[in-house]
C-alpha positions in Angstrom: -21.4 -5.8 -17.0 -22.2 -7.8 -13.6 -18.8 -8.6 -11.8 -16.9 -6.2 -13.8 -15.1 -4.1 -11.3 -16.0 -0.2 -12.5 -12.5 2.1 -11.7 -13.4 5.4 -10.7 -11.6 8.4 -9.1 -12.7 12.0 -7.5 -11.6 14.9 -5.5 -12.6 16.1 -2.1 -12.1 19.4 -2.7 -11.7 21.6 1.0 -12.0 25.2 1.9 -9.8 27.2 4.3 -12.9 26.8 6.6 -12.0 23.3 6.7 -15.6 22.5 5.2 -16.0 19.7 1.9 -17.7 20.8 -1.4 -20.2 17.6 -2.1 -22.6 17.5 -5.0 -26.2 16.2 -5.1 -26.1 13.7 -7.2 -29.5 13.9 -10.1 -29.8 9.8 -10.5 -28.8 8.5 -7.3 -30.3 11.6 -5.2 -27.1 11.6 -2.4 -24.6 13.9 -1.5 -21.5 12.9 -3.1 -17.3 14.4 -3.8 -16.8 16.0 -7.3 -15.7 12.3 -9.6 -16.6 10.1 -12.0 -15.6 6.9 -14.1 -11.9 6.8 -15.4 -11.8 6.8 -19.0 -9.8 4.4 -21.4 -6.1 4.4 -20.6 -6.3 7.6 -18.2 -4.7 7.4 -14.8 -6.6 8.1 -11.9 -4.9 11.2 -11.0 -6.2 12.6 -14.4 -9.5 11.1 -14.5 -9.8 12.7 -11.0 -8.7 16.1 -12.2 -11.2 15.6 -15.6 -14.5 14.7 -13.7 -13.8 17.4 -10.9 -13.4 20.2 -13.5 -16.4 18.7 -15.7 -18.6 18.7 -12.3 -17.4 22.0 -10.6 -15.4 24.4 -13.1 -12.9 24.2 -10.7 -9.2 23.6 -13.0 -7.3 21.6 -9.6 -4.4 22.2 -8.5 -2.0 20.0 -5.8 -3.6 16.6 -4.5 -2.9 14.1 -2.4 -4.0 10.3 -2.3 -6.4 9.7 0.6 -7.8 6.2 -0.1 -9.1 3.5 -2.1 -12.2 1.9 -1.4 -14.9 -0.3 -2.9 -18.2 -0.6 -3.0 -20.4 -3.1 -4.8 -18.8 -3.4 -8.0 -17.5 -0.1 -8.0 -13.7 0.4 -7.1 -13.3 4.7 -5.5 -10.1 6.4 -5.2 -10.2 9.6 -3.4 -8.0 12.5 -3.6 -8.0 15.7 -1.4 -6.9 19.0 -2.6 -7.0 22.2 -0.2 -8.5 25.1 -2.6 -9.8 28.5 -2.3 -13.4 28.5 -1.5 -15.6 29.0 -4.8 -19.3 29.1 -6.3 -19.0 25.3 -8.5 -20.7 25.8 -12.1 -22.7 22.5 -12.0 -23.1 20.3 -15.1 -26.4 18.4 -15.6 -25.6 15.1 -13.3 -25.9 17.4 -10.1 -29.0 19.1 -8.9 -27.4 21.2 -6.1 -24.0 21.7 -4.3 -22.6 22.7 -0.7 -19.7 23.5 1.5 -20.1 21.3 4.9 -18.1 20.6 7.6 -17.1 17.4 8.6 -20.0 17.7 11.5 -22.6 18.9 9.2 -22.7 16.6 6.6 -26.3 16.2 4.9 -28.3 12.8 6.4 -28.3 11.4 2.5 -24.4 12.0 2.2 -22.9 8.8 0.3 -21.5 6.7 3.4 -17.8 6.1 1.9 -17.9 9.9 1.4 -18.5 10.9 5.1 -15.9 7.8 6.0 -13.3 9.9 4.0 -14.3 13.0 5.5 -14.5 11.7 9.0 -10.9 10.5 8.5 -9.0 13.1 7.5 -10.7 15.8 10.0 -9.1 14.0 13.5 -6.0 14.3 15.4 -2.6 13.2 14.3 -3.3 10.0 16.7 -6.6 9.3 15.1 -5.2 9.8 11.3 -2.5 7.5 12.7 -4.4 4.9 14.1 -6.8 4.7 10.1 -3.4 4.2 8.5 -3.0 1.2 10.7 -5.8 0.0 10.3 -5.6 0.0 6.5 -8.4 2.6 6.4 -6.2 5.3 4.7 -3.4 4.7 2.5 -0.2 5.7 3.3 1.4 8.5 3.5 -1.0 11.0 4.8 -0.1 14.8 5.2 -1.4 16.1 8.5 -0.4 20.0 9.2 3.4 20.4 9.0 3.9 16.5 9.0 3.3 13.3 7.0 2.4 10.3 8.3 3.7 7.0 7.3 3.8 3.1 8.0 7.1 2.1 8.4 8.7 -1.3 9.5 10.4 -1.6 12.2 12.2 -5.0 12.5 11.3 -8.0 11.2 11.9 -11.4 12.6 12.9 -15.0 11.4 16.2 -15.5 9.3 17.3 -13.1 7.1 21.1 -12.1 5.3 23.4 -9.3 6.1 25.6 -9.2 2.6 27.8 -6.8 4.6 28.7 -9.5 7.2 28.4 -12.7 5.1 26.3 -14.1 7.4 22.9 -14.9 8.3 21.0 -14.2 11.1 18.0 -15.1 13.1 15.6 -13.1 14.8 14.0 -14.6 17.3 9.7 -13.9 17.0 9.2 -14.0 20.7 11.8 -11.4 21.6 10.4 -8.9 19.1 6.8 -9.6 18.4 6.2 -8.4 22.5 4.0 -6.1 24.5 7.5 -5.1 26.0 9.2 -4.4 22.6 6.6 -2.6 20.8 6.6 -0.2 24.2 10.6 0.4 23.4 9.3 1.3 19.9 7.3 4.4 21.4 9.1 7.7 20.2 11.9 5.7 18.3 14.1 8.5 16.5 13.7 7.9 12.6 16.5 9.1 10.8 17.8 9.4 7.2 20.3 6.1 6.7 22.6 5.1 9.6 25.1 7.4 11.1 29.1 6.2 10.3 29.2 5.1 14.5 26.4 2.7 14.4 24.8 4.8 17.0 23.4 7.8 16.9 25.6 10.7 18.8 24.7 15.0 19.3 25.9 15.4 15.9 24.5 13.0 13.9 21.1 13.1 15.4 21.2 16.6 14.4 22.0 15.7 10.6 20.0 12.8 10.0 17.2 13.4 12.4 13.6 13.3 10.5 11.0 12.3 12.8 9.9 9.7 15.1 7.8 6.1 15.7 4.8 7.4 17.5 2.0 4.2 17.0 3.7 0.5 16.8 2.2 -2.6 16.2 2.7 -6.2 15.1 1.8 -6.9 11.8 2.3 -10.4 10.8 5.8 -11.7 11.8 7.5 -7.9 11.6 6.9 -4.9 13.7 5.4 -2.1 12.0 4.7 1.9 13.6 3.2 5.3 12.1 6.4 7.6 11.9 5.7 11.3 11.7 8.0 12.7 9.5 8.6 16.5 9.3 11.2 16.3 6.4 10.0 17.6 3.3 12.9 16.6 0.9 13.0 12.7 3.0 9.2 12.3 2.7 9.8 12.7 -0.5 12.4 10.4 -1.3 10.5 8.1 1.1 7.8 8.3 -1.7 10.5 7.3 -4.0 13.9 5.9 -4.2 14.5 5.5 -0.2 11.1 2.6 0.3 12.9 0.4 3.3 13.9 1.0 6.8 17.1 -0.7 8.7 16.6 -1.0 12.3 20.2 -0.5 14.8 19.6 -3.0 17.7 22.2 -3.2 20.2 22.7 -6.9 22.5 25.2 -6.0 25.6 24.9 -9.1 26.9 27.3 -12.0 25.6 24.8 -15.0 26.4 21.7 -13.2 24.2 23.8 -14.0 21.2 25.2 -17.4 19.7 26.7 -18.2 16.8 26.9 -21.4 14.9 28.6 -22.7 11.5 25.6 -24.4 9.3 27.0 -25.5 6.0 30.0 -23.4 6.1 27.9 -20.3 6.7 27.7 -18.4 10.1 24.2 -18.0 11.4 24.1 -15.9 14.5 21.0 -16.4 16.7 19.8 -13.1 18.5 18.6 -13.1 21.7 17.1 -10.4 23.8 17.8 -6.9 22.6 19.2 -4.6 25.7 19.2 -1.4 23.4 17.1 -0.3 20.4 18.9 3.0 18.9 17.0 4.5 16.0 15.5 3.5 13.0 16.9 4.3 9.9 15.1 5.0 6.2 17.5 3.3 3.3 16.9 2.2 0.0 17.1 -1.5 1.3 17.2 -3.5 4.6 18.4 -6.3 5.4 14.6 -7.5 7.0 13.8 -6.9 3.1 14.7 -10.6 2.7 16.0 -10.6 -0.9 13.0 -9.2 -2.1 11.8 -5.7 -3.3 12.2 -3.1 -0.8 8.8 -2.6 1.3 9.9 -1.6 4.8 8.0 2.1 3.7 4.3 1.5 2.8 3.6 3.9 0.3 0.4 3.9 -1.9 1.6 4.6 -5.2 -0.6 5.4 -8.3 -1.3 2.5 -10.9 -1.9 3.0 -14.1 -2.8 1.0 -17.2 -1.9 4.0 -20.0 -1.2 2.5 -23.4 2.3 3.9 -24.5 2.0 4.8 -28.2 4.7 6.3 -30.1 4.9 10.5 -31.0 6.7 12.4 -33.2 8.9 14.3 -31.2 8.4 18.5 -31.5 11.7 18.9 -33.0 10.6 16.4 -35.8 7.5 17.7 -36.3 8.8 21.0 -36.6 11.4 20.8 -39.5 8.8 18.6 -41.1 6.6 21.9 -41.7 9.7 23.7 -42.6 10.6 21.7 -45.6 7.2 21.6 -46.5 7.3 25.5 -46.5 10.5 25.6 -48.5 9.7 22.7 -51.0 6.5 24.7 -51.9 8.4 28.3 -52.5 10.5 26.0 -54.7 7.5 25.2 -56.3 6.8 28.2 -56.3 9.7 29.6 -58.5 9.6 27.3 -60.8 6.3 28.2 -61.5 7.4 31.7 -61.8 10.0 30.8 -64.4 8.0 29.1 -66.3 5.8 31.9 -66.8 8.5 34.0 -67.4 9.4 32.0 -70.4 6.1 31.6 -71.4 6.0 35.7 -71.3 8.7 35.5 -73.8 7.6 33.3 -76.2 4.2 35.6 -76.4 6.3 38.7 -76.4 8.5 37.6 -79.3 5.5 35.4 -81.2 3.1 38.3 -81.4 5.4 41.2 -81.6 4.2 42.5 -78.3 6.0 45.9 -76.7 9.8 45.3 -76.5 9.8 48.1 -73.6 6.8 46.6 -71.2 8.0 43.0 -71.7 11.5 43.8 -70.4 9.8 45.8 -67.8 7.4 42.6 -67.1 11.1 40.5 -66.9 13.1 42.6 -64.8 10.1 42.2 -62.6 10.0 38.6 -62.2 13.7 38.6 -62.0 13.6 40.2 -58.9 10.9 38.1 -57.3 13.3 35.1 -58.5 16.0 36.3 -57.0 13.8 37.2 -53.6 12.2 34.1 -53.7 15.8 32.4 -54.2 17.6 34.0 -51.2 14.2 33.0 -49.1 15.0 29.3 -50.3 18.6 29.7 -49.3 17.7 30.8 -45.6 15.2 28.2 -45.2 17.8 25.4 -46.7 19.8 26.6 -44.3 17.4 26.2 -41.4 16.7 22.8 -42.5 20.6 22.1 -42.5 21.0 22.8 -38.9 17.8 21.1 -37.7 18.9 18.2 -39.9 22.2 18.7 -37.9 19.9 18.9 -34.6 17.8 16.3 -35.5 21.2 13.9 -36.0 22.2 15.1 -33.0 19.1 14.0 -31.0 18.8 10.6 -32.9 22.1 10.1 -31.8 20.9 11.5 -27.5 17.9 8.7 -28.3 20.0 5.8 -29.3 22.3 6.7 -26.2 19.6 6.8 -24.1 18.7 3.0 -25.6 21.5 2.0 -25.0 21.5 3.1 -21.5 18.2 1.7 -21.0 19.3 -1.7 -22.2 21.7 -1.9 -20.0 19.9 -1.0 -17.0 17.4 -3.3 -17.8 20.4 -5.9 -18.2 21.4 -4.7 -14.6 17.9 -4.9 -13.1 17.3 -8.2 -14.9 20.8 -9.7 -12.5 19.8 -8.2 -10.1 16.7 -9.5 -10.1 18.0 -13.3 -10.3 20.5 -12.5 -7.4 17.5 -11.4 -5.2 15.7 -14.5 -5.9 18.8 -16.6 -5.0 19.4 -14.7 -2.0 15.4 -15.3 -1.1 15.8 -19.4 -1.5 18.7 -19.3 0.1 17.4 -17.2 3.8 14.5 -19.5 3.2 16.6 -23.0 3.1 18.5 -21.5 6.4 14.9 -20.8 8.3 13.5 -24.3 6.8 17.3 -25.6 8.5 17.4 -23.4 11.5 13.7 -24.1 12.4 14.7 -27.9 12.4 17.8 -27.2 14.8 15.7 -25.9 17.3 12.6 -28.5 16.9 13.8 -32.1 18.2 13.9 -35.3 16.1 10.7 -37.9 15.8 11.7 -41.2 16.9 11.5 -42.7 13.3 13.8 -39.5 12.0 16.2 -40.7 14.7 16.2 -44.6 13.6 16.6 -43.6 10.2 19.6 -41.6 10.7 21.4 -44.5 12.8 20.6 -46.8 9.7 21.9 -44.7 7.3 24.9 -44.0 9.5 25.7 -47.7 10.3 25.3 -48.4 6.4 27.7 -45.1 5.5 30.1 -46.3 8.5 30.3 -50.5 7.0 31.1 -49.2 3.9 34.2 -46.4 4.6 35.6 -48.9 6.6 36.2 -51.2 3.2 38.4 -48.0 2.2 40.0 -47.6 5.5 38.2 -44.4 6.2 34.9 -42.9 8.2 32.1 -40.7 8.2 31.3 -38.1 9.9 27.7 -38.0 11.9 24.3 -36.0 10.8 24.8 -32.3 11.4 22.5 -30.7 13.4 18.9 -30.5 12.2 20.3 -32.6 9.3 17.2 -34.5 8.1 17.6 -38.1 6.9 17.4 -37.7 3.2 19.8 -35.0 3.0 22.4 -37.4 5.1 21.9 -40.1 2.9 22.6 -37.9 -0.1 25.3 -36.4 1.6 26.7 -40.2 2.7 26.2 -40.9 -1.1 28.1 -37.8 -2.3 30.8 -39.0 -0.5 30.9 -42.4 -2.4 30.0 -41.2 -5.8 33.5 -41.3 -7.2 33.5 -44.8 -6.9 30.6 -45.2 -9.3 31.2 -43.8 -12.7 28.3 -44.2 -14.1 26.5 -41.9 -11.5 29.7 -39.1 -11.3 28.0 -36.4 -13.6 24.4 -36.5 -11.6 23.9 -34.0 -9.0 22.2 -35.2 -6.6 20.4 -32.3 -4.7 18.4 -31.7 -7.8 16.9 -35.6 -7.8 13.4 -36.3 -6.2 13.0 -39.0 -3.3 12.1 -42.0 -5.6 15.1 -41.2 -8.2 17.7 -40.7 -5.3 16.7 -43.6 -3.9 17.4 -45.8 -6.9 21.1 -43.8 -8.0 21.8 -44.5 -4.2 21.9 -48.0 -4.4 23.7 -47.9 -7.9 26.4 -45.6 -5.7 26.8 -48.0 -3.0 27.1 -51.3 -4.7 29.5 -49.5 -7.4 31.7 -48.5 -4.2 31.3 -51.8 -2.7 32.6 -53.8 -6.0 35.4 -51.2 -6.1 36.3 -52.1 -2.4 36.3 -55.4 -3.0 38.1 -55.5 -6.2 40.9 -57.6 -5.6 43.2 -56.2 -8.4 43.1 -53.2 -6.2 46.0 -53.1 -3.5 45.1 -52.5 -0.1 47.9 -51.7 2.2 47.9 -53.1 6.1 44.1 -53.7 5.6 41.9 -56.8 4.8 38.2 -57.1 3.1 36.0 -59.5 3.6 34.5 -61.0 0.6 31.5 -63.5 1.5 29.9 -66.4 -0.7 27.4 -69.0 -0.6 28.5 -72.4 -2.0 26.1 -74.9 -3.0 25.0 -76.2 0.5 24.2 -73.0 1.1 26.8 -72.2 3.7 28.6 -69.0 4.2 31.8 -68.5 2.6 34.5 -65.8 4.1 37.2 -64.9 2.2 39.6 -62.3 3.1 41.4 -60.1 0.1 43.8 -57.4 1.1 47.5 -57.3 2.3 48.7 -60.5 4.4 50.9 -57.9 6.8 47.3 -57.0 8.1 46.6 -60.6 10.0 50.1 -61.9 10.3 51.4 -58.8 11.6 50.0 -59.8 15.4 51.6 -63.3 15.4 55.4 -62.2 14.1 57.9 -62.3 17.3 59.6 -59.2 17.9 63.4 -59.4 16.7 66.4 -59.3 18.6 70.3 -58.1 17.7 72.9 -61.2 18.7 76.5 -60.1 19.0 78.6 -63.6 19.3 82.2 -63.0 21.1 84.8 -65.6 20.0 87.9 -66.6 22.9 89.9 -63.5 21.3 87.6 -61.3 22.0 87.1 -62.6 25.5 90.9 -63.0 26.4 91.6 -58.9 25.1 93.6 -59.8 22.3 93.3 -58.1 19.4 
């Protein structure tokens, strides 16, 4: 069908020459690697495998992925394996076959063919540099090493749970000529030593390889690492698919701190010291997200899962099969056995040969019986077995549940922690860009209007924060009136839209004002103006609060009198 995308898979297949076996394709008359189309539901490890041994006679053995690539409608992954060198037994799609070396190659050789070849026969540096550039997938296995794309910082605002706080990397300080130098033979080692830095000791222990080709890549910092650890590469593969970079800042003035919302954000500067990268299961430059800080192709496939009766089930299945028919069996016997003496005593038969006849059958009874026995017995303990494996399965169920459950949280607290690092780079990228004029007007406004009102209660505001934008001050300056209006308490008003804030905000602020102004309301050493327009249309004040708060000013200070009569002033008492 036109624009259906066709899913294949092959196998370059190399000698200990170092030379490719390639096929001549019958149809399509070019030189092409032992493959084919995938069938239904089969991965493309296996269809790989299936097409090579179809094509060549050749069984497999150990492969690695090389690369994906497409052409036209046709989608071609590409394994290598390393194999003896062998005479192929062709099928009827290939005319002739060949062992080449990468600088022999046939003129008609398929051109994606000779790109996969040409790839995987240069240096270290040169299988490097195709991983970079997205023309092989990573990992590659080069000689005694593998090859992968690791990242080495990123940049922007991120969270460090360990810290409780948040912390930005600045782009410019990282995303440099100068940096990505520093990056050149960074030590990669296997999660970070107990010190922070890395000492004799711990290098030693955790040491697995080094950063040998950096580069920017997007808004992070990426290198090749050549890893010589077999067990790491493989948990690399695996469980351990993010890196944690230990960056040390001497200087005081390259960091800053500051307190946004109650959280600390601390701003890096400059780094003076770049340790070691370390290989985790997840970094902190991760973001809240899945852990990608190892780029590691890893095989997809779309295999229907259909359920099968296990072995053990299958098994005692034929077993009580087996012993229900030698119970059918027996029962047959006996029944001829008393058919045998009905004859013998109906027609008079020989006494001697019938009893002969019976003592036979008895014993095959009694054979046949004990052979029933042992095989009840079997099926008691694999019923036992099979009990206890119902019970391993619904264990395992259970277990399963609950890690889903566990994922499932998890899952949810990593897409919190992703909105909230990317409100605190929406906020910390408006602390360092300055206010537009009319940002800066509408701020005062709201501030003024805020200010008129707390005054009616005695109280104040405090001014925008920093990189505060003017709708989240006048929902925060309306928060802070809410529980004057009850018909607005339950709303929350982060959640509301610009057009519905704005009409609960003026509900909020003329509920606050009536409640300010409510003169059954005592208001101690203040006053509140309350103003009218009588008929003329002329401005009425009036002033409701507590009279101490005007006639206060105008009250003389008192004096103590002490009035002497002539006793007093002759002495006598």
């Amino acid at each position: 069908m036109s624009g259906e995308v066709e899913i294949c898979a092959g196998i370059l297949l190399r000698d200990p020459a170092s030379k490719f076996l390639l096929l001549l394709h019958a149809d399509e008359g070019v030189w092409v690697q032992p493959g084919g189309h995938l069938k239904e539901g089969e991965s493309l490890a296996d269809g790989a495998l299936r097409e090579t041994e179809e094509e060549t006679g050749f069984p497999g053995g150990e492969m690695r992925l090389v690369r994906t690539s497409e052409s036209g409608n046709v989608r071609f992954t590409t394994f290598l394996a390393d194999v003896p060198h062998f005479d192929p037994v062709l099928c009827d799609e290939s005319l002739d076959s060949g062992w080449f070396s990468a600088s022999e190659l046939p003129g008609n050789t398929h051109p994606e063919v000779a790109k996969s070849i040409r790839l995987l026969v240069g240096t270290e540096l040169d299988i490097a540099k195709a991983i970079r550039d997205g023309e092989l997938d990573s990992p590659q296995q080069y000689e005694n090493i593998w090859l992968f794309d690791v990242r080495v910082t990123g940049t922007g605002t991120s969270y460090r749970t360990a810290l409780d706080e948040y912390v930005y990397r600045p782009p410019e300080d990282f995303l440099s000529a100068d940096f990505l130098e520093r990056c050149n033979g960074l030590p990669l080692i296997f999660v970070h030593p107990k010190d922070t830095l890395l000492n004799t000791e711990e290098y030693r222990q955790r040491a697995i390889g080094t950063v040998v080709l950096p580069y920017v890549k997007g808004d992070e910092v990426w290198g090749i690492a050549k890893v010589y650890d077999e067990d790491a590469a493989n948990l690399m593969r695996t469980t351990h698919a993010s890196t944690s970079p230990a960056v040390v800042f001497r200087n005081a003035e390259d960091t800053e701190k500051l307190e946004v919302d109650g959280k600390t954000l601390l701003i890096e500067g400059k780094p003076s010291y770049l340790d070691h990268l370390a290989i985790c299961e997840e970094g902190v430059w991760d973001k809240g997200g899945e852990p990608k800080g190892v780029r590691s192709t890893q095989e997809e496939t779309a295999m229907a899962v259909e359920e099968q009766v296990p072995a053990w089930a299958d098994e005692l299945g034929k077993r009580l099969d087996a012993a229900c028919s030698r119970l059918d069996a027996i029962e047959a016997k006996g029944d001829s056995f008393e058919g045998l003496e009905k004859k013998v005593a109906g027609e008079g038969c020989d006494k001697e040969a019938a009893e002969k006849i019976a003592g036979k059958v008895a014993q095959e009874q009694k054979a046949d019986m004990a052979e029933c026995d042992e095989h009840k017995a079997d099926a008691e303990v694999e019923a036992s077995e099979k009990e206890d494996d119902k019970e391993k399965v619904e264990e395992k169920k259970d277990s399963e549940e609950k890690m889903d459950a566990r994922a499932d949280a998890q899952a949810k607290e990593n897409a919190d922690l992703r909105q909230r690092i990317a409100d605190m780079d929406a906020r910390f990228s408006r602390l360092v860009r300055p206010l537009s004029a009319t940002d800066r007007d509408e701020l005062a406004r709201v501030q003024q209007r805020a200010d008129t009102l707390a005054q009616m209660f005695g109280d104040s505001i405090t001014p925008p924060l920093a990189g505060e934008t003017p709708i989240e001050y006048r929902k925060r300056m309306a928060g802070k009136f809410q529980k004057h209006s009850s018909g607005t308490k339950g709303i929350k008003l982060d959640a509301l839209d610009d057009t519905s804030f704005g009409v609960i905000e003026e509900r909020i602020f003329a509920d606050a004002q009536a409640a300010a102004m409510n003169p059954d309301k005592p208001l101690d050493g203040r006053l509140v103006a309350i103003k009218s327009t009588d008929g003329a249309g002329r401005t009425i004040t009036k002033f409701h609060g507590d009279p101490k708060a005007w006639l206060g000013p105008f009250k003389a200070r008192g004096m103590t009198v002490r009035i002497a009569d002539a006793a007093t002033r002759r002495g006598v008492n």
